[in-house]
Backbone as CSV, one residue per row, in Angstrom:
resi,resn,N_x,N_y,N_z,CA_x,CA_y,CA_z,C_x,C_y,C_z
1,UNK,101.380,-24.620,-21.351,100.008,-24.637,-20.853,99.199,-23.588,-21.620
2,UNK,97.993,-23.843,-21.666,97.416,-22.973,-22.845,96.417,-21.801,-21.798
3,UNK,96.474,-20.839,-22.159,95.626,-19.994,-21.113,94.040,-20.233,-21.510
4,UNK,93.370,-20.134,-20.328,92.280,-20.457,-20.409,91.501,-18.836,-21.023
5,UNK,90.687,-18.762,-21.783,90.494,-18.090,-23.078,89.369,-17.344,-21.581
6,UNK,88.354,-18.054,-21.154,87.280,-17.324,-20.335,88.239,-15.974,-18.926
7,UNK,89.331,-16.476,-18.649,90.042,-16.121,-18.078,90.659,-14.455,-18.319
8,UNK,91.346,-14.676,-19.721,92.095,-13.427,-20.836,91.068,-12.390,-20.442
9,UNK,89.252,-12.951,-20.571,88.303,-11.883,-21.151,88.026,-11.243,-19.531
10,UNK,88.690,-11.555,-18.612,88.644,-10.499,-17.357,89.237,-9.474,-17.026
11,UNK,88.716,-8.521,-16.436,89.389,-7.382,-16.195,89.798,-6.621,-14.633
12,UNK,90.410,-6.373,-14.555,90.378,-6.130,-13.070,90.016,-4.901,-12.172
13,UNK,88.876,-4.693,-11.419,88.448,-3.770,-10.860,88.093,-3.797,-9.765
14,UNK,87.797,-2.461,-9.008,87.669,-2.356,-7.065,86.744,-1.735,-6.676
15,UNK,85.788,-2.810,-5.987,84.404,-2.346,-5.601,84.831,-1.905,-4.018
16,UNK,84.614,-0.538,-3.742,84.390,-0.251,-2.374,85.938,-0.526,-1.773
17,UNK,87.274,-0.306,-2.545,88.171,-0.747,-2.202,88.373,-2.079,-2.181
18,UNK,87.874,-3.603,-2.464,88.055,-4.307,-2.522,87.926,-5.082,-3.562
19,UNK,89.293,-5.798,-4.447,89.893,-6.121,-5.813,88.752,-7.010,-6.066
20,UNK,88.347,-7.359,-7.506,87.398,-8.510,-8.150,87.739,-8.153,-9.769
21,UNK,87.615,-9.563,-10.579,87.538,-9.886,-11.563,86.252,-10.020,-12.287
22,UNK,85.919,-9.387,-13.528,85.053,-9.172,-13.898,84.680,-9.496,-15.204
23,UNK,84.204,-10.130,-16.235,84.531,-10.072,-17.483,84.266,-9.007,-18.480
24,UNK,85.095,-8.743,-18.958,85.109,-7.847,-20.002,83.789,-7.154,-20.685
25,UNK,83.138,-5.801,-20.886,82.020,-6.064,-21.565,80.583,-6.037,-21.067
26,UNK,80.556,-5.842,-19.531,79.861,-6.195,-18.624,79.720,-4.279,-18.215
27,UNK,78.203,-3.887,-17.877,77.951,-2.428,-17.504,78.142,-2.905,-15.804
28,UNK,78.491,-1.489,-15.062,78.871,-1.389,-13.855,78.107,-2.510,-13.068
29,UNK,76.826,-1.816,-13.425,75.955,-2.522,-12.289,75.694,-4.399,-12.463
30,UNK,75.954,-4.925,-13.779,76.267,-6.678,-13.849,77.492,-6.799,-13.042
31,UNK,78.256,-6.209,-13.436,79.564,-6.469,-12.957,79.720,-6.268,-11.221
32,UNK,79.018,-5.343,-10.753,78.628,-5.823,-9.302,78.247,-6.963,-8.803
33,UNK,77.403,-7.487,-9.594,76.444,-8.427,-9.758,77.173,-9.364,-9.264
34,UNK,77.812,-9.582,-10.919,79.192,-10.906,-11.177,80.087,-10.887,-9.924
35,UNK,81.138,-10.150,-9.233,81.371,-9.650,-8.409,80.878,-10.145,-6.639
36,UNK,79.402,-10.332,-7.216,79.101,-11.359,-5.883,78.129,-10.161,-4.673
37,UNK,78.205,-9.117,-5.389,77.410,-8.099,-4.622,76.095,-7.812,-4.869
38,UNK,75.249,-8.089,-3.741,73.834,-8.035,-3.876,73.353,-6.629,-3.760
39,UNK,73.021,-5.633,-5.284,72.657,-4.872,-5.447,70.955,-4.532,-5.171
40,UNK,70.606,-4.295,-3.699,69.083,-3.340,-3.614,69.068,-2.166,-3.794
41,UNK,69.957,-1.752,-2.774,69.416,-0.037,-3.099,70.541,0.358,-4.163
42,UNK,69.600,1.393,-5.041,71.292,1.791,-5.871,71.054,1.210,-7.230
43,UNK,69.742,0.640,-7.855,69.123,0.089,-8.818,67.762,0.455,-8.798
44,UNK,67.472,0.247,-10.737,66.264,0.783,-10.956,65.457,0.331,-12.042
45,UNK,65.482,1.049,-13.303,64.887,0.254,-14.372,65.993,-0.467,-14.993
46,UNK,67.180,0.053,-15.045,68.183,-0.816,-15.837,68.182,-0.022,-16.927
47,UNK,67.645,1.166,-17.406,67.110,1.213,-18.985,68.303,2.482,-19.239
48,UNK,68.772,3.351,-17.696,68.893,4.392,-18.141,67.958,6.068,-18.129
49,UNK,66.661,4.909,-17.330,66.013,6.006,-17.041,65.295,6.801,-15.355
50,UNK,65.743,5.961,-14.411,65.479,6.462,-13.332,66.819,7.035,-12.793
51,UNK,67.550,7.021,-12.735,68.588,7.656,-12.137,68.969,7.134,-11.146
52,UNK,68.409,5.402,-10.724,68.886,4.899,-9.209,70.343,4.393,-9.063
53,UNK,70.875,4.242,-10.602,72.128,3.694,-10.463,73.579,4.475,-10.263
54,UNK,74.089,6.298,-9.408,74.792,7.119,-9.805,75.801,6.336,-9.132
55,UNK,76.879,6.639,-10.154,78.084,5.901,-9.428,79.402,6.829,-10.221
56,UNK,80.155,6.744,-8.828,80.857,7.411,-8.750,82.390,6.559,-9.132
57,UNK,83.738,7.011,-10.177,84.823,5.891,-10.135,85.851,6.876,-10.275
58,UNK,87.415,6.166,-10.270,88.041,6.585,-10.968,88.846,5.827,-11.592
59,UNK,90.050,5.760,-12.758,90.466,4.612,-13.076,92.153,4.968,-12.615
60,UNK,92.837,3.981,-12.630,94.087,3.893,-11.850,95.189,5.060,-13.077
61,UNK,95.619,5.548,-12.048,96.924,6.325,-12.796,96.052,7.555,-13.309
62,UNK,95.208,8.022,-13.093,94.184,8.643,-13.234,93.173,9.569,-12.455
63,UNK,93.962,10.903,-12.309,93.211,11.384,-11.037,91.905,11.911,-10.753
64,UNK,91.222,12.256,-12.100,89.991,12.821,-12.778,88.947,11.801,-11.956
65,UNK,87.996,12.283,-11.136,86.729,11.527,-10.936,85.908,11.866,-11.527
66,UNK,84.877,10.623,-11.804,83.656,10.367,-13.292,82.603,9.753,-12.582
67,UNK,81.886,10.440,-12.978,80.539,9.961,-12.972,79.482,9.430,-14.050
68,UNK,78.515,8.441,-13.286,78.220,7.756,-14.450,76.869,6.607,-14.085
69,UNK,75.857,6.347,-14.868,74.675,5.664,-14.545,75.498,4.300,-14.748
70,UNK,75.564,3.116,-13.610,75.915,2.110,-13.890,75.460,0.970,-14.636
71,UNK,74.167,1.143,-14.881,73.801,0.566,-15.685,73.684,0.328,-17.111
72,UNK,74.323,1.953,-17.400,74.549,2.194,-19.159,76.122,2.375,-19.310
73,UNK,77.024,1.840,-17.882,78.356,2.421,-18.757,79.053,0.971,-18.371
74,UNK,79.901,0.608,-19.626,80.583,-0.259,-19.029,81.869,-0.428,-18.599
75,UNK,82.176,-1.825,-17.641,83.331,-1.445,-16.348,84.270,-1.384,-17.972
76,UNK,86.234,-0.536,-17.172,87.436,-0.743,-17.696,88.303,-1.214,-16.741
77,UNK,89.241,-1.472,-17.299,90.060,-2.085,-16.356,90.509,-1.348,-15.493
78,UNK,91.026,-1.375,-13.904,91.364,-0.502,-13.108,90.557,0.700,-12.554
79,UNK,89.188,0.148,-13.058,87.928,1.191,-12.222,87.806,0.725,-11.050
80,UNK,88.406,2.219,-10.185,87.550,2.308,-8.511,85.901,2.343,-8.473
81,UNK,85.460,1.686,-7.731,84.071,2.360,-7.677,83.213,2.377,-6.693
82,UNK,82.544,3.216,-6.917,81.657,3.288,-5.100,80.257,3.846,-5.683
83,UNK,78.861,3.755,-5.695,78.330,3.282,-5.922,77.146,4.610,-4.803
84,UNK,76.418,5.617,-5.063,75.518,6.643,-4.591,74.339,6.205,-4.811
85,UNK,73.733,5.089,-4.198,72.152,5.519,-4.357,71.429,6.338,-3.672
86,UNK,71.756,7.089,-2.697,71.390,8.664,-2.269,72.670,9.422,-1.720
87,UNK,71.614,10.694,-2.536,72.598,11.983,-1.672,72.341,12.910,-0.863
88,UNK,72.267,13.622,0.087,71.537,14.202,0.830,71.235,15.535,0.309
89,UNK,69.681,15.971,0.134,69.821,17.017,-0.701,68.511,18.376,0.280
90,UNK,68.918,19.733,-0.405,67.774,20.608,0.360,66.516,19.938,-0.295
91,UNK,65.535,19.548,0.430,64.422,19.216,-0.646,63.282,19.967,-0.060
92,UNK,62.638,20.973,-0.530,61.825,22.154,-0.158,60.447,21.120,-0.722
93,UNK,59.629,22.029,0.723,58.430,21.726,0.479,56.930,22.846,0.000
94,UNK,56.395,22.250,-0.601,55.364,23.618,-1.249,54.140,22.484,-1.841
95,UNK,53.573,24.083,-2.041,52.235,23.488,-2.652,51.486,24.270,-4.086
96,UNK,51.799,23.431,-5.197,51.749,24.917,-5.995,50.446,25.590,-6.432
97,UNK,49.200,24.889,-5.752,47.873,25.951,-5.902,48.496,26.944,-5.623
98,UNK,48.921,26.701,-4.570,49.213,28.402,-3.484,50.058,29.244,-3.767
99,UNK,50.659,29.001,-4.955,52.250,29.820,-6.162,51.566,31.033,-6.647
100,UNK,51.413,32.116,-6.312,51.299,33.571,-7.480,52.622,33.726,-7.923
101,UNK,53.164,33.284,-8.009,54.574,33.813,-8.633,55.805,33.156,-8.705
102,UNK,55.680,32.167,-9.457,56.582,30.993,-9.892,57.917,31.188,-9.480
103,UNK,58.932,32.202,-10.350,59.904,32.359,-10.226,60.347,32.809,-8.672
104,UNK,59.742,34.080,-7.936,60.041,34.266,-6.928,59.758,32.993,-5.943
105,UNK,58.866,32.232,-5.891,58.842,30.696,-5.025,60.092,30.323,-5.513
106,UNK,60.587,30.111,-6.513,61.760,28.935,-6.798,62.811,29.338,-5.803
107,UNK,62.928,30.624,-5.954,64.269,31.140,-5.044,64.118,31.262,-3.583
108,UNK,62.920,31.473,-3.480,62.017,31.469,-1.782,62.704,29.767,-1.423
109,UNK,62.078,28.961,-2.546,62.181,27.572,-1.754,63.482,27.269,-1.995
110,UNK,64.223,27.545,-2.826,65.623,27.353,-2.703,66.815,28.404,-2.800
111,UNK,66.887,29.063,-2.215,67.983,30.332,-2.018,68.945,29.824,-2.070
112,UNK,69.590,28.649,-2.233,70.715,28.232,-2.689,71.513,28.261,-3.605
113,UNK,70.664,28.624,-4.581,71.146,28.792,-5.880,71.799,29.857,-6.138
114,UNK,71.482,30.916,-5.583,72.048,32.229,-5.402,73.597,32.047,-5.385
115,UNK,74.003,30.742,-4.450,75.251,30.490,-4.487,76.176,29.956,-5.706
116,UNK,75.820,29.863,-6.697,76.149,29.492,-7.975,77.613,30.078,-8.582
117,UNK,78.685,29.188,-8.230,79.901,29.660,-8.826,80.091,30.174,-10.089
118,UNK,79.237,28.794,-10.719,79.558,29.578,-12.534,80.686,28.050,-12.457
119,UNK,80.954,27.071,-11.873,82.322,26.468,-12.333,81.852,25.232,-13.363
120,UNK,80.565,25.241,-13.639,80.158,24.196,-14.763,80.457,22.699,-13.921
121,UNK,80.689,22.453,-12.871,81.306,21.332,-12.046,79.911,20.487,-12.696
122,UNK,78.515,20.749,-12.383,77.961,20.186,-12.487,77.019,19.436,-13.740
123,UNK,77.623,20.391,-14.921,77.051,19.919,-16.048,78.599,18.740,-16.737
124,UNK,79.631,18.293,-15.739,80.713,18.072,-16.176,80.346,16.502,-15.700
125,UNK,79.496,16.217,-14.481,79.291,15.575,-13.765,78.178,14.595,-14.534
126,UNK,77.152,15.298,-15.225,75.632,15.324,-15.563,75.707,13.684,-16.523
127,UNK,75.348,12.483,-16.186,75.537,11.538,-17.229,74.644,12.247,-18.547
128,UNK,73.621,12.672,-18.214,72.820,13.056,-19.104,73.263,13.773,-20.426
129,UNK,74.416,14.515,-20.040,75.170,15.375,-20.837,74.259,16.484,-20.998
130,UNK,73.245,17.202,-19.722,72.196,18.109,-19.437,73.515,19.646,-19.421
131,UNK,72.372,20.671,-19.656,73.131,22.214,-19.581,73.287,22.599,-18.353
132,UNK,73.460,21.753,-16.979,72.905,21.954,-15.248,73.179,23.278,-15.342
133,UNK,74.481,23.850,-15.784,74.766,25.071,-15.054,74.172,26.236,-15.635
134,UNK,73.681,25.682,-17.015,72.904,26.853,-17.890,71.375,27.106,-17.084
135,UNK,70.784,25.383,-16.797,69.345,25.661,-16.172,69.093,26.032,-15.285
136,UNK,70.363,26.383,-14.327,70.375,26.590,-12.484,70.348,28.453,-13.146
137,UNK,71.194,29.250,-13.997,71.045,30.262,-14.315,70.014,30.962,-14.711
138,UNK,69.239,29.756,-15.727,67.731,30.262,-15.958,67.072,29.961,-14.913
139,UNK,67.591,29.668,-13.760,66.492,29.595,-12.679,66.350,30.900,-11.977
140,UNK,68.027,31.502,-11.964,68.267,32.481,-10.860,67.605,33.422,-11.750
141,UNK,67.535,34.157,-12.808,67.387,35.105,-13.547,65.516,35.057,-14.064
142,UNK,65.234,33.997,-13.385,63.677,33.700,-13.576,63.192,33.289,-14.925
143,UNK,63.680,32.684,-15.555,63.360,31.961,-16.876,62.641,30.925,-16.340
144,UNK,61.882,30.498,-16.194,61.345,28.758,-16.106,61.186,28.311,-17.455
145,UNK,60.853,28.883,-18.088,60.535,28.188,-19.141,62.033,27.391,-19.991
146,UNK,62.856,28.302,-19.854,64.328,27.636,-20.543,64.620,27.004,-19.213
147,UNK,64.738,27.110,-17.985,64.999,25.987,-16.788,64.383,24.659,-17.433
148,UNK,63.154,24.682,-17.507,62.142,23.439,-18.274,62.668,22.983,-18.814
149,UNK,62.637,23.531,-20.076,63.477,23.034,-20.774,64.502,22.343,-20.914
150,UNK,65.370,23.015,-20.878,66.774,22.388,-20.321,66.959,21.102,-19.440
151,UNK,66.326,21.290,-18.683,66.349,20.057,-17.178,65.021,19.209,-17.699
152,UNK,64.395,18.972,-18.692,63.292,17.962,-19.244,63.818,16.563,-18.948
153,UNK,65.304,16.074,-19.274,66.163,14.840,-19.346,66.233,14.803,-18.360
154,UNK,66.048,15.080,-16.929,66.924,15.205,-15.803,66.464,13.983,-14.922
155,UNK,67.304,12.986,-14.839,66.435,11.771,-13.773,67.126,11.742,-12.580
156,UNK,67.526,12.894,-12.163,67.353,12.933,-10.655,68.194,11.763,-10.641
157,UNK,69.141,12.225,-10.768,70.297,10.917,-10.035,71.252,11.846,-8.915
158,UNK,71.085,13.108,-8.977,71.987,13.299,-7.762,73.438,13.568,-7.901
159,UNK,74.291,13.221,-9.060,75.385,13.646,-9.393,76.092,14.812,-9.494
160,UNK,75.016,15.997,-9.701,75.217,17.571,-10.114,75.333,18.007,-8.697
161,UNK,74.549,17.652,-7.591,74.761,18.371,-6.848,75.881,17.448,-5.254
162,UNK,76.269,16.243,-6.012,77.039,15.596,-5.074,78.520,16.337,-5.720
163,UNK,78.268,16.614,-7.086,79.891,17.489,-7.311,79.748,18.989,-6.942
164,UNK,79.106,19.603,-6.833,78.581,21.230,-6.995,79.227,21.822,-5.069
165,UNK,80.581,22.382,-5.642,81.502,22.953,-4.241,80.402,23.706,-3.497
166,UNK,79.071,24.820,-4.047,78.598,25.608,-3.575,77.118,24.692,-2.759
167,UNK,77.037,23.589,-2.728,76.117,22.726,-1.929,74.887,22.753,-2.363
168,UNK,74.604,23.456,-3.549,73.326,23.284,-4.918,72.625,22.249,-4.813
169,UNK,71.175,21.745,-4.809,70.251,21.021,-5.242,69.222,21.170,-6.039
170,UNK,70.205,20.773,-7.234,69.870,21.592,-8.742,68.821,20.660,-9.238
171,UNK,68.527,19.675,-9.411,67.698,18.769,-9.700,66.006,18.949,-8.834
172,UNK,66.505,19.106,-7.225,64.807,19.453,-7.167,64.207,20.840,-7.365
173,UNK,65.279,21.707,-7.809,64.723,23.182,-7.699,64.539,22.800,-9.075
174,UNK,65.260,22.123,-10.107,64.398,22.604,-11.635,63.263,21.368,-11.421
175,UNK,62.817,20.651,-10.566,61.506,19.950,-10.876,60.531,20.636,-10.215
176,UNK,61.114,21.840,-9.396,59.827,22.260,-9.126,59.835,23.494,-10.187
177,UNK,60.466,24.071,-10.886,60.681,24.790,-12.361,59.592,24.291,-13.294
178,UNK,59.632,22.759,-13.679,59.026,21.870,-14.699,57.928,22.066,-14.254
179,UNK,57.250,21.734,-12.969,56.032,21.900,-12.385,55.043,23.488,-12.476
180,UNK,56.208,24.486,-12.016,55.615,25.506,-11.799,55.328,25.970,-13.283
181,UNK,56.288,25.859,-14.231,56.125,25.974,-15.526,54.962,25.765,-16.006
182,UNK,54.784,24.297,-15.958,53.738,23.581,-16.837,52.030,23.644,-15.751
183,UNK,52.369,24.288,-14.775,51.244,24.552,-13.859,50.825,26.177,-14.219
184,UNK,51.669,26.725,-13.889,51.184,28.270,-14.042,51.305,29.102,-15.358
185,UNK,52.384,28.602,-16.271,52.743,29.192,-17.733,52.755,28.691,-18.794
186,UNK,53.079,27.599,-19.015,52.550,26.876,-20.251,51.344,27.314,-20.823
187,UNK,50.832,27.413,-22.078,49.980,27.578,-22.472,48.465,26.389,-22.231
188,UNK,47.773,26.403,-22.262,46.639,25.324,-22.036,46.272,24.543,-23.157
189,UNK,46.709,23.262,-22.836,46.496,22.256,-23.839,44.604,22.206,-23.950
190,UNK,44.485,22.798,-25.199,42.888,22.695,-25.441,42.301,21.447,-25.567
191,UNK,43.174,20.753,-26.516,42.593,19.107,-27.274,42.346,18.495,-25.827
192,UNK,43.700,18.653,-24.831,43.354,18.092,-24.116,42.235,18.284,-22.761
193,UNK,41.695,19.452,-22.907,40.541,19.653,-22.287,39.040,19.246,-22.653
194,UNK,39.550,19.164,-24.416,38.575,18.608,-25.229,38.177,17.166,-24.973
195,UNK,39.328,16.457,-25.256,39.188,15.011,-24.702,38.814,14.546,-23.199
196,UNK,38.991,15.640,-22.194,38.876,14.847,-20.831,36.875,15.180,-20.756
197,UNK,36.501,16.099,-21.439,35.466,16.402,-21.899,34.308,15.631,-22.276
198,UNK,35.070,14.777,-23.384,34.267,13.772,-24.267,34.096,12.251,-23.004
199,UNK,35.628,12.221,-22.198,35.727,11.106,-21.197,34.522,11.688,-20.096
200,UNK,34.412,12.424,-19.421,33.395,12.781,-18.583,32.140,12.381,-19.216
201,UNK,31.609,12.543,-20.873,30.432,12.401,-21.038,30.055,11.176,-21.688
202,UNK,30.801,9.879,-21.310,30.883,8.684,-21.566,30.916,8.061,-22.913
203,UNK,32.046,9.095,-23.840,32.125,9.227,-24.981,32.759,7.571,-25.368
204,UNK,33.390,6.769,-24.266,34.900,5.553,-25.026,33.820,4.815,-23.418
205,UNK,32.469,4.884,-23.057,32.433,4.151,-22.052,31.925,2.573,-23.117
206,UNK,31.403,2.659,-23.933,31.154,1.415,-24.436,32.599,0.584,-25.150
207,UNK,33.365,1.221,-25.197,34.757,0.645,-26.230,35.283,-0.070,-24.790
208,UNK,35.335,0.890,-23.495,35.830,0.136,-22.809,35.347,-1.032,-21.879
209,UNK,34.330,-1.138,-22.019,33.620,-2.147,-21.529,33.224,-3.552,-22.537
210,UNK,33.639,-3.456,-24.035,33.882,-4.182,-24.541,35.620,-4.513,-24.341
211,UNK,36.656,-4.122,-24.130,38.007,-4.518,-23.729,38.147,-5.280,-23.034
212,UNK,37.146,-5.021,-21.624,37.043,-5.455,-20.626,36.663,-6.978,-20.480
213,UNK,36.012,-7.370,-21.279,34.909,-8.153,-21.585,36.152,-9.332,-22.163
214,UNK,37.275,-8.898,-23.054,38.308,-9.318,-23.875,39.094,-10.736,-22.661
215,UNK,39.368,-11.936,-22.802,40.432,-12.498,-22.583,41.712,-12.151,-22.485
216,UNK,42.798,-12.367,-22.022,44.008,-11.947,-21.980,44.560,-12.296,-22.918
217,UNK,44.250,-13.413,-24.069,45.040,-13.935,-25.335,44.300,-12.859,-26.379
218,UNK,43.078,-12.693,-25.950,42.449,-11.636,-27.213,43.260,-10.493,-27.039
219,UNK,43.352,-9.798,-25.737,43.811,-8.296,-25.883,45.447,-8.443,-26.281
220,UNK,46.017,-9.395,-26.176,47.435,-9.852,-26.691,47.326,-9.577,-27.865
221,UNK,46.654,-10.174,-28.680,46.479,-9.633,-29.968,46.074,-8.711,-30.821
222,UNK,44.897,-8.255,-30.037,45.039,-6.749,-29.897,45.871,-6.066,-30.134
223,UNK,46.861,-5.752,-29.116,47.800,-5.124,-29.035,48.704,-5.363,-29.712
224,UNK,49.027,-6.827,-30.378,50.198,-6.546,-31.459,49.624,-6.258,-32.982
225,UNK,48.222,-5.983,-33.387,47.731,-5.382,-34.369,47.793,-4.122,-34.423
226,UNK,47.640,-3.453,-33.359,47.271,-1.973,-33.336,48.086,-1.314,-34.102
227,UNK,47.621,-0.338,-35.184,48.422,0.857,-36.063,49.310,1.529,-34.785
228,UNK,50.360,1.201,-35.436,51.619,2.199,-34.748,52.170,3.336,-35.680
229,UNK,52.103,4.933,-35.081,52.507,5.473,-35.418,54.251,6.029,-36.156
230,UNK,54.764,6.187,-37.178,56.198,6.204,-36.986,56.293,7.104,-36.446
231,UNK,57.428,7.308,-35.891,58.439,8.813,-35.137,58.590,9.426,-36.563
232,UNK,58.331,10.834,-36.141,58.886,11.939,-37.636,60.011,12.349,-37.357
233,UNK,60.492,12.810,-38.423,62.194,13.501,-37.648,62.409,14.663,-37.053
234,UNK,61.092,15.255,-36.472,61.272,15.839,-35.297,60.912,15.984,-33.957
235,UNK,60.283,14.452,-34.354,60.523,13.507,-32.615,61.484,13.318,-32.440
236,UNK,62.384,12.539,-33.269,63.636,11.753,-33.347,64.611,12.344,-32.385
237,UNK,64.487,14.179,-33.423,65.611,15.329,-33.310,65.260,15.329,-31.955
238,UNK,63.862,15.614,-30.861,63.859,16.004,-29.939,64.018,15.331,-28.969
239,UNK,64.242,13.912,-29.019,64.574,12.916,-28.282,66.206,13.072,-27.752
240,UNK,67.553,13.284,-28.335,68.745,14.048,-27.587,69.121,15.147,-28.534
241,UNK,69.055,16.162,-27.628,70.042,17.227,-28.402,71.470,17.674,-28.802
């Protein structure tokens, strides 16, 4: 008897404790799919960039647990998996008109951090392959600006602090880092004060009222004429480090 070839290309894996066949080749979250499981919560753009997909596995004979965006990794054979679209986290509330002092708020709103082992659990965790445990340090020591930094990639998927023994919620304390940063210390984008400038004094009001005016097949075309800029190679570079 000849084996059926669609058959060979399956692999075998366990959603939620319960066995399914999957084909080969397939990222976590199809393979749910395939699988027969109606994925709502726990999905997002698909792209890799919201962080709705954290999922948690391990593979058989294999005691190491992994974490991982299901939508960018694909299944192996003998993956457990269970599937985090939330985690319960401290999520502090503020308002940052009312911030004189960035760094001391961060630790005001999250004194948790204080608890910081040092065990890297969470940059081990990080799909992102982010510095967590470097940016939670520049948090405690009052850096925002290298917190910023560092945690720029961060889509809040929740993984860092679903592994983190010391009960860390490293992800919303560096977004309020990014915020307080780019609110109170960053330098002031001039051009762009320049431009909101020229928009107040109805500098693009006639361009846009001719757009407006445009059909939906015109602005189609439009848009696939428009001069596109290339990436230089130090967009490129700054896109992963």
């Amino acid at each position: 008897m000849t084996a059926d070839p669609q058959q060979e290309a399956l692999v075998p894996i366990s959603v939620l404790g319960n066995p399914a066949q999957v084909p080969d080749g397939l990222t976590i979250l199809t393979a749910l799919e395939y699988a027969g499981y109606r994925v709502i919560r726990g999905v997002g753009c698909r792209s890799g960039f919201c962080g709705a997909c954290a999922t948690v596995y391990r593979l058989d004979g294999d005691p190491q647990l992994r974490f991982a965006l299901g939508c960018q990794t694909p299944v192996q054979p003998g993956m457990r998996l269970a599937q985090v679209p939330y985690f319960p986290l401290h999520q502090a509330i503020y308002d940052l008109s009312s911030v004189a002092d960035p760094a001391r708020a961060l630790l005001e709103l999250h004194p948790e951090l204080l608890r910081c082992l040092g065990c890297n659990a969470c940059t081990e965790a990080c799909p992102q392959h982010l510095e967590v445990m470097n940016y939670v340090a520049a948090m405690i020591r009052g850096d925002l600006e290298q917190a910023a930094r560092l945690s720029f990639d961060c889509l809040s998927c929740g993984l860092c602090a679903l592994r983190c023994p010391a009960g860390l919620s490293q992800h919303p304390a560096a977004q309020f880092a990014r915020r307080a940063y780019g609110r109170c210390l960053a330098p002031r984008a001039r051009h762009l004060e320049e431009r909101v400038a020229e928009v107040r004094a109805g500098a693009f009001d006639a361009e846009l009222e001719r757009l407006a005016a445009l059909s939906p097949d015109e602005l189609r075309e439009l848009y696939r004429q428009r001069e596109v800029e290339p990436p230089s190679a130090g967009m490129l570079a700054g896109v992963r480090r």
